[in-house]
N, C-alpha and C positions, 0 to 999 in steps of 0.2 A: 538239402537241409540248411534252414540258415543258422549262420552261429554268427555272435556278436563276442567278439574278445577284449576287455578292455585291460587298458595299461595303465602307469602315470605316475598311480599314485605312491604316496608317500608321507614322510614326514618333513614339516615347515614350519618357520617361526610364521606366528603373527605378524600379517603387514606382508607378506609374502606372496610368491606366484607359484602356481601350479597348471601345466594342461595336463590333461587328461586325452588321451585315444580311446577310438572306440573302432575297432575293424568289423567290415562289415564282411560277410560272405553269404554266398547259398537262395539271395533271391533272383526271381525270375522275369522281375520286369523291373521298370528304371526308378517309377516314381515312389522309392519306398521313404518310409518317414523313418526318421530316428530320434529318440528321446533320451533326455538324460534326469535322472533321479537319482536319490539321493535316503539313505535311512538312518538317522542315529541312533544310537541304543535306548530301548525307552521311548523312542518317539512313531510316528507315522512316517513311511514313504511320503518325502515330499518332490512334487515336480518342480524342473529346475527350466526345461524349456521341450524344445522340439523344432528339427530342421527336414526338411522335404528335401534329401542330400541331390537327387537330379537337377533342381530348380531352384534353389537354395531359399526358398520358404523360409521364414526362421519367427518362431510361437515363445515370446516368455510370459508366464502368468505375472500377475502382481505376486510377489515374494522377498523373501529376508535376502539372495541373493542378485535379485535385478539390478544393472547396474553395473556390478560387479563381477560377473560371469559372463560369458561368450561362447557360444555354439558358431562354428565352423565345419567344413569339411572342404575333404579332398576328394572330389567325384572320383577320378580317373585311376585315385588308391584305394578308392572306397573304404576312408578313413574318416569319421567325423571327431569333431577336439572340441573337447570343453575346456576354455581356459579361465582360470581363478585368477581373478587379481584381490590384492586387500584383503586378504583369508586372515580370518577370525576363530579363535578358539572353537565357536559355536559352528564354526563349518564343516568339526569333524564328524566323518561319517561313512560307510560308505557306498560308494557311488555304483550306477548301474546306468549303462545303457538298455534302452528296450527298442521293438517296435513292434508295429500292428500287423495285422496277415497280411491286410489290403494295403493296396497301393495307395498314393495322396488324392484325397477327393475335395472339392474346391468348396464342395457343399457339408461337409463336414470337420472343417478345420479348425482350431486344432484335434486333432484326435485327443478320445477322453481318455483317463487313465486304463479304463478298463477294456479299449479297446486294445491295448499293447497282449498281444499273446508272446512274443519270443525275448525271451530276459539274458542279458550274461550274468554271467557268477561276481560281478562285482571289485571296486580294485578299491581298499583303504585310506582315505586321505586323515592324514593328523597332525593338525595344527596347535601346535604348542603356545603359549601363553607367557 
């Protein structure tokens, strides 16, 4: 079964840093993708990026966070990290790692939102003003 757990977050002033973890467990082959997202209250899930954690792939869309944000991981802990820099009021929200069933496919990259089926429960980032 896979499960994704993430950590991190918290509360930070404006102008601040935050990483974020996301543990990985429960899949069965190497080349799994992992994403990170993002929901404020009142608004849509928006995507922040996505990393191919075996081959370190790394997908950021055009967004309010590019730039500013960094997807990493630890293959070997099967740990992926979102890290925040320059966090802004409007960054609070909170975060969710996901990923697809399938493995990384070269011919469909990045994977679309809708193809993420396994979601974690999400860790709160709040950034004060």
């Amino acid at each position: 079964e896979v499960q994704l757990v993430e950590s991190g977050g918290g509360l930070v002033h404006a102008g601040g840093s935050l990483r974020l973890s996301c543990d990985v467990s429960g899949f069965t082959f190497d080349e799994y993708v992992i994403g990170w997202f993002r929901q404020a209250p009142g608004k849509e899930r928006e995507a922040i990026g996505c990393i191919s954690d075996s081959d370190g792939w790394i997908y950021y869309p055009d967004s309010s966070v590019r730039g500013r944000f960094t997807i990493s991981s630890d293959y070997a802990e099967k740990t992926v990290y979102l890290q925040m820099n320059s966090l802004k009021a409007e960054d609070t929200a909170v975060y969710y790692c996901a990923a697809p069933e399938r493995e990384r496919n070269k011919y469909f990259w990045p994977p679309e939102t809708y193809d993420y089926s396994f979601w974690g429960r999400g860790t709160q980032v709040t950034v004060s003003s």
